[in-house]
C-alpha positions in Angstrom: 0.0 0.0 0.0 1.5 3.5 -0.8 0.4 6.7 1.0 1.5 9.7 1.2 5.0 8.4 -0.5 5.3 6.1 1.8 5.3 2.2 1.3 4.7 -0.8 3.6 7.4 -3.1 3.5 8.8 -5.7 5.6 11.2 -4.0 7.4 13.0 -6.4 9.5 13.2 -10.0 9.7 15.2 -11.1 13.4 16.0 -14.8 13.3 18.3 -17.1 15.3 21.6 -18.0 13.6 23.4 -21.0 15.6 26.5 -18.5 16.4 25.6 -15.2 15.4 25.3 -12.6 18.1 27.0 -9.8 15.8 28.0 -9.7 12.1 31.6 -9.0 13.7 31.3 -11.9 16.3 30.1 -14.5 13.3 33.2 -12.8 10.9 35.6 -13.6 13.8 34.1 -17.2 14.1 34.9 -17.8 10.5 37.9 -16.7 10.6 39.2 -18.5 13.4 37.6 -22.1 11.8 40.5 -21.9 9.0 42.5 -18.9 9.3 44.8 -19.2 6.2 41.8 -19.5 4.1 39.3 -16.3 5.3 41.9 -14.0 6.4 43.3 -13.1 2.6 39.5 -13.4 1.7 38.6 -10.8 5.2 41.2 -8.5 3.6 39.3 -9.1 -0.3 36.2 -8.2 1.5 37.1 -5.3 3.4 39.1 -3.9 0.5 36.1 -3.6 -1.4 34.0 -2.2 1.3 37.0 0.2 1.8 36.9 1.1 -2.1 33.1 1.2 -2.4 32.5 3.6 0.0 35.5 5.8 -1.2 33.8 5.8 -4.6 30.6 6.5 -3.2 31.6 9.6 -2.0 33.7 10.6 -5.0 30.7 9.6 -7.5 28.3 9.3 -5.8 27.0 5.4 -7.2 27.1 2.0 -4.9 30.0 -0.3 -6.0 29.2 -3.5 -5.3 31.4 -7.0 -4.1 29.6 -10.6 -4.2 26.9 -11.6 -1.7 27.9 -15.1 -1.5 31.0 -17.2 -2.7 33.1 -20.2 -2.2 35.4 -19.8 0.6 38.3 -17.4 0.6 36.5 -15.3 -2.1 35.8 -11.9 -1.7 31.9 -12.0 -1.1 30.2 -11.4 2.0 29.2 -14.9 3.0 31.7 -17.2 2.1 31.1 -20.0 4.6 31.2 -23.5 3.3 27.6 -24.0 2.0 26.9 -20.8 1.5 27.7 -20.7 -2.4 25.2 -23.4 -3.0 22.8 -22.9 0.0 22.2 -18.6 -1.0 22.3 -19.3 -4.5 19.6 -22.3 -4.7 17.5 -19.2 -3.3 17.2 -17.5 -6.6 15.6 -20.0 -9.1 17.6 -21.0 -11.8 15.4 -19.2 -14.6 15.1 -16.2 -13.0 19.6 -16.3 -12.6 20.0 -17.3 -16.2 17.1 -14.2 -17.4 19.8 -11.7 -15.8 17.2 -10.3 -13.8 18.7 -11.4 -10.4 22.9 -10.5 -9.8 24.6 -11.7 -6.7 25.6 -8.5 -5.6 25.5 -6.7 -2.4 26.6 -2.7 -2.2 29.3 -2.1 0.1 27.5 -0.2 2.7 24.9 -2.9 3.0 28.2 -5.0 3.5 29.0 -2.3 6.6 25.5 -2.7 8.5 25.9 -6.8 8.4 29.4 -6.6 9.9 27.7 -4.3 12.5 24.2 -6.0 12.8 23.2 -7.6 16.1 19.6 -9.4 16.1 18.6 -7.6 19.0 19.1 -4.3 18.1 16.9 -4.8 15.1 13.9 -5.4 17.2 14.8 -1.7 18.5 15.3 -0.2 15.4 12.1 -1.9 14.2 10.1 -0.2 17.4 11.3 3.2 16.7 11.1 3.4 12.8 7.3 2.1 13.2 6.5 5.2 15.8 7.5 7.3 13.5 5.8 6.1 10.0 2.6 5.9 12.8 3.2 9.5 13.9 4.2 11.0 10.0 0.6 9.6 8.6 -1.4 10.2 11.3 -3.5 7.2 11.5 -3.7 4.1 13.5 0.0 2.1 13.2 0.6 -1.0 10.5 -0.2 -4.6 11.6 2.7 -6.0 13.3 3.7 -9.6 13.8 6.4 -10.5 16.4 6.9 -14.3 16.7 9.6 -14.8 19.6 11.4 -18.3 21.2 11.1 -18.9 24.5 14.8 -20.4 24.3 15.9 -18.1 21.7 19.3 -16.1 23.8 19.9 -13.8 21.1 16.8 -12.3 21.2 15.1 -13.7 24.2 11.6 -13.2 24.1 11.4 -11.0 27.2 12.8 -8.5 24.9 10.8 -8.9 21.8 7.5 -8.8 24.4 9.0 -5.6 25.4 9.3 -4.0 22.0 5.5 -5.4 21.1 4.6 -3.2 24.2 6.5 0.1 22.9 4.7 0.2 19.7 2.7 3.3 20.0 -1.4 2.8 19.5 -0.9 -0.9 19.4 
């Protein structure tokens, strides 16, 4: 639904990950599981996020590194599995058509080595106030779904949030 130049989206998705707390913790877990491998590929990756956002701010256009590749590639998940596992996503018409590239710009690359589950649920709260607020109407539906065993986003804190959500 657009209004007022606004559109209703799914704005965050907060899921479990067996070891990811941070995008910097799970980067430090990779490394560390076969070092001579991922740290030449860590120094790929962060080379192009380093020249991405340098051309960013001299023209002004994303620059963009692989979302997923073999290990000790440059791409941003590069875990054994992920290749086949991220690409088996897209299906294999829609790859071949060109209409799908796996690409990922290098400040999206920034917020997942910064990204913490928990802090999305936050984010999520506050963004939601304010669409509310900005239209002026009663706030869009929203679905929280939280694990009772779920420690990196216990569901304390997601019951929280659903409680902050203004006019809910």
């Amino acid at each position: 639904e657009e209004e007022e130049g606004i559109i209703d989206i799914i704005k965050a998705v907060v899921s479990q990950v067996p070891h990811l707390a941070s995008g910097l913790e799970s980067i430090s877990h990779t490394v560390a599981s076969d070092p001579a491998t991922y740290v030449p590929a860590l120094c790929k990756t962060l080379g192009g996020m380093t020249k991405g956002a340098l051309l960013r701010l001299l023209r002004g256009r994303p620059w963009y590194l692989p979302l997923h590749g073999l290990p000790g590639s440059a791409a941003a998940l590069q875990n054994a599995g992920d290749d086949e596992g991220y690409g088996s996503l897209c299906p294999a018409e829609t790859r071949e058509s060109g209409r799908w590239r796996n690409a990922l710009t290098s400040d999206g690359g920034l917020r997942i080595m910064f990204y913490r589950p928990l802090n999305a649920v936050s984010s999520f709260v506050k963004w939601n106030n304010e669409i509310t607020k900005r239209r002026r109407r009663r706030p869009p539906p929203v679905l929280f779904v939280a694990a009772e065993g779920d420690t990196l986003c216990p569901a304390k804190y997601v019951e929280r949030a659903a409680e902050r959500i203004e006019g809910a």
